[in-house]
C-alpha positions as CSV (number, residue, x, y, z in Angstrom):
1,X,-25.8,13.7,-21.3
2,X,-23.5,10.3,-22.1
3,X,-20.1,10.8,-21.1
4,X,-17.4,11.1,-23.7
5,X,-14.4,8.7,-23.0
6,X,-11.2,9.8,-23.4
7,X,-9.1,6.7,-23.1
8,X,-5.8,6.6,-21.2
9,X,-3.3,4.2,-22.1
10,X,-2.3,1.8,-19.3
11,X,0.7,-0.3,-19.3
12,X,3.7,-2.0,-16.6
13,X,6.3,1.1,-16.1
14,X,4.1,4.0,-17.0
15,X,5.1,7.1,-16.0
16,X,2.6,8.6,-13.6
17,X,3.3,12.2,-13.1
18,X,3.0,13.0,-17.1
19,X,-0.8,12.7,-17.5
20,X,-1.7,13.6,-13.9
21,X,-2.4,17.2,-14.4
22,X,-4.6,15.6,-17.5
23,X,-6.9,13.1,-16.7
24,X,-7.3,15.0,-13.2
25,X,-8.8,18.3,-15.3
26,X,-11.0,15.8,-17.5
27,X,-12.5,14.1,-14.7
28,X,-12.8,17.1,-12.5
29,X,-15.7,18.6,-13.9
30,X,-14.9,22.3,-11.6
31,X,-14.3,25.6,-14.5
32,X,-15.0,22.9,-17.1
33,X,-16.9,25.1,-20.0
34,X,-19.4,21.4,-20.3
35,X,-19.2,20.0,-16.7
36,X,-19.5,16.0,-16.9
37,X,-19.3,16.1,-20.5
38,X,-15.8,13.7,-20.7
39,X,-14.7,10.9,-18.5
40,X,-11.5,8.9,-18.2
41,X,-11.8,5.3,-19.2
42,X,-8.4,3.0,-18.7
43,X,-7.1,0.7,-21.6
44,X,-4.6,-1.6,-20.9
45,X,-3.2,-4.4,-23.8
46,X,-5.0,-7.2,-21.3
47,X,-7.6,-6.9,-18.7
48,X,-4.4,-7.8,-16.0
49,X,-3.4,-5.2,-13.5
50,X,-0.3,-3.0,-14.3
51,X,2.2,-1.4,-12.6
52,X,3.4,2.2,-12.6
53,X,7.0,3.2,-12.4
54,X,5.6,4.9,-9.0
55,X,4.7,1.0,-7.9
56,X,1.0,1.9,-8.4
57,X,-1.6,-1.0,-9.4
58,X,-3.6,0.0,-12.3
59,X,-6.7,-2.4,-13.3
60,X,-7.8,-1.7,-16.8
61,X,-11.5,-0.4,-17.1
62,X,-11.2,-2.5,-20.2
63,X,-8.9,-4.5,-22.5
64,X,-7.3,-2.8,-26.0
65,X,-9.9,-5.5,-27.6
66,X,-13.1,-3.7,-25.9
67,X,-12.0,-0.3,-26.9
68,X,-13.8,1.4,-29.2
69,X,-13.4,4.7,-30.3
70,X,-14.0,8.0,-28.3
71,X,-13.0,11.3,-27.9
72,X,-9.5,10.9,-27.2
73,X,-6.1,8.6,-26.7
74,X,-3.8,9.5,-24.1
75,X,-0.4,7.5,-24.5
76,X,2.3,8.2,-21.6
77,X,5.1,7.3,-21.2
78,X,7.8,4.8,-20.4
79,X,10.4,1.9,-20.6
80,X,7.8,-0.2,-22.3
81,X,8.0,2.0,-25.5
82,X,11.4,1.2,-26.1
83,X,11.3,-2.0,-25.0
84,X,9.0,-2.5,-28.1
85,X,6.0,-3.8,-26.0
86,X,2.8,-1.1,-27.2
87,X,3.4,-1.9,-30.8
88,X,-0.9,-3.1,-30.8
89,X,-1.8,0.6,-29.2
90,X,0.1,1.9,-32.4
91,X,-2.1,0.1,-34.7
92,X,-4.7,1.3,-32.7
93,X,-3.6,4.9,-32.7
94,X,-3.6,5.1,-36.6
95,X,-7.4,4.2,-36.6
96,X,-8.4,6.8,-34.3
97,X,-6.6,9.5,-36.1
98,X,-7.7,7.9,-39.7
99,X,-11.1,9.1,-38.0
100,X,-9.8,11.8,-36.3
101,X,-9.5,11.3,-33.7
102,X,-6.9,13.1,-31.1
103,X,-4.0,11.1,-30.3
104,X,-1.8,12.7,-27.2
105,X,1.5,11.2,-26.6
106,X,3.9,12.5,-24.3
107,X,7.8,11.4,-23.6
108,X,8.3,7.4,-24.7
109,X,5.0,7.4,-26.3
110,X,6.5,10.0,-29.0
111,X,8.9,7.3,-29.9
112,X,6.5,4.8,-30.3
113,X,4.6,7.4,-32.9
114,X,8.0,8.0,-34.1
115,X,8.3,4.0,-35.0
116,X,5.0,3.9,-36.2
117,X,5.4,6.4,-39.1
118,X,2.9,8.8,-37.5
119,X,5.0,11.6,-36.9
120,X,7.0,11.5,-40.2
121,X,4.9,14.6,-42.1
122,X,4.0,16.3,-39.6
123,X,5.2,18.7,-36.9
124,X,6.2,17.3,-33.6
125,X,8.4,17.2,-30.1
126,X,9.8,15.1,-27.9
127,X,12.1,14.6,-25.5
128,X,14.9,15.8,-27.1
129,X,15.4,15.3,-30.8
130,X,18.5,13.0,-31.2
131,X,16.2,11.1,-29.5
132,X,13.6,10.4,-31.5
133,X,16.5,10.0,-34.7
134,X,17.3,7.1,-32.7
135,X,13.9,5.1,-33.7
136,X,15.3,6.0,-37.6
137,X,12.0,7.5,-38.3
138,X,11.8,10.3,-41.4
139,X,10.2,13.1,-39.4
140,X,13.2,15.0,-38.3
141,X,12.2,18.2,-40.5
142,X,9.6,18.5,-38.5
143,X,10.6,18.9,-35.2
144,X,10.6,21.5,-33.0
145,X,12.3,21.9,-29.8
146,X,9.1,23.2,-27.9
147,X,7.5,21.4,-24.4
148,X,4.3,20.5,-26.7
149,X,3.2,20.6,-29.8
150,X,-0.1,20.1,-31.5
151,X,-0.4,19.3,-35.1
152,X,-4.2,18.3,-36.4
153,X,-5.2,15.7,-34.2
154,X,-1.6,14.6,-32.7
155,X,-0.4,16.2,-29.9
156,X,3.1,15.4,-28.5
157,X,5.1,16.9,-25.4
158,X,8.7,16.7,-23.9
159,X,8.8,14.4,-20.4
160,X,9.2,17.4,-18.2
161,X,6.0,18.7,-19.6
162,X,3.3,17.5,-18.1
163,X,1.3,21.3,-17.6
164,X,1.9,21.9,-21.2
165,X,1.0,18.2,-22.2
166,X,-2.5,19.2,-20.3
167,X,-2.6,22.6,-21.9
168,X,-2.5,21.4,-24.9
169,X,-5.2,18.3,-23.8
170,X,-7.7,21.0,-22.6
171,X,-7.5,22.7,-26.0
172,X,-8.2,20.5,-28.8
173,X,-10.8,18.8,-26.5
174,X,-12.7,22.3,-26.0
175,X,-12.7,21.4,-21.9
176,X,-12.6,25.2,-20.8
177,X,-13.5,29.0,-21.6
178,X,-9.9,30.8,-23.6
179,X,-9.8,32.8,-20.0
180,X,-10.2,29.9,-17.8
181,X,-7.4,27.4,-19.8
182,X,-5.1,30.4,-19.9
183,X,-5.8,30.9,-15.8
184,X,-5.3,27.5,-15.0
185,X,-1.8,27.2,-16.4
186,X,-0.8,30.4,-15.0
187,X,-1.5,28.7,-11.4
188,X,-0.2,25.1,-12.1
189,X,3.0,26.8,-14.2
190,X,3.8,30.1,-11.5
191,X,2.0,29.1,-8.6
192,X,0.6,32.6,-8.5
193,X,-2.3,32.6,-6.1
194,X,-3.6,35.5,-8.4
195,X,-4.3,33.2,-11.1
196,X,-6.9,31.2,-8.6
197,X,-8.9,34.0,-8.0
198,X,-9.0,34.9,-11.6
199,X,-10.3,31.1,-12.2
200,X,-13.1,32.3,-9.4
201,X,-14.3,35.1,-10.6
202,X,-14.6,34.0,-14.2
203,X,-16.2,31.1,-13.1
204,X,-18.5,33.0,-11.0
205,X,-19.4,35.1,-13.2
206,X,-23.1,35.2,-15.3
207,X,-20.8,36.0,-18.6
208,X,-19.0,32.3,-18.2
């Protein structure tokens, strides 16, 4: 079975710990409902190296001008989105969802949907709300002070959201069994042990 790409957004000052819990899911094929059945594939604006805001070296699996669509764009965030630097992964991102395809954008990255007109009729979060007023964008109606939000094929989430930001990820993308999603962030969001062994046995079981 070919791989479907979901393709994460790479850029200088990305903020690493807000698609961690993400991409690691995806790639890690363990509870997946479809083991194998999605990859992660790296897009940066060039095919030059980047750096995190954890002082991590990215190289790009490919350059925006390779990309072609898949099942998927992650957009994290940071200081480049306000800086005005991703404005060609915007153009971009109005493709994919003109074809439907999902668009997740978490912290900055909201902004930079904000700018782009993409979050102006429908319903959205962010970091905070007088935050995305700032990029004078005509969606205010529809925000909603939650950690994520998914609306159709955009999905957008608060900074200090990154479980929820996956949550939501895991969902549209049909990565795991109700059960098993629902288990998964019980761990990552408690820490309960007991939410482990329920991500076990379901997966043990002939039912699954």
């Amino acid at each position: 079975m070919k791989k479907q790409m979901v393709h994460l957004f790479v850029f200088d000052t990305l903020a690493d710990w807000e698609t961690g819990f993400a991409i690691a899911g995806i790639n890690n094929p363990d509870f997946q409902k479809h083991p194998g059945r999605y990859g992660i594939q790296t897009v940066g604006l060039s095919a030059d190296p980047v750096t995190t805001i954890g002082g991590m070296t990215i190289l790009p699996d490919i350059s925006i001008d390779e990309l072609e669509p898949g099942a998927m764009l992650i957009l994290p965030g940071g200081e480049a989105w306000d800086a005005g630097q991703n404005a060609k992964i915007l153009e971009t991102s109005k493709a994919f969802l003109t074809a439907n395809i999902p668009v997740a954008a978490i912290c900055g990255a909201t902004a930079g949907l904000a700018r782009a007109g993409i979050l102006d009729d429908r319903p959205h979060t962010s970091n905070a709300a007088e935050y995305l007023l700032a990029t004078n964008y005509k969606g205010a109606v529809h925000y909603l002070n939650q950690p994520a939000v998914t609306a159709g094929p955009v999905i957008t989430a608060n900074s200090t959201a990154p479980i929820e930001f996956a949550y939501h990820i895991f969902k549209t993308l049909d990565l795991y069994d109700a059960e098993i999603l629902e288990a998964w962030y019980g761990l990552f969001k408690t820490g309960d042990a007991s939410y482990y062994f329920t991500l076990e046995q379901l997966t043990n079981s002939p039912n699954v």
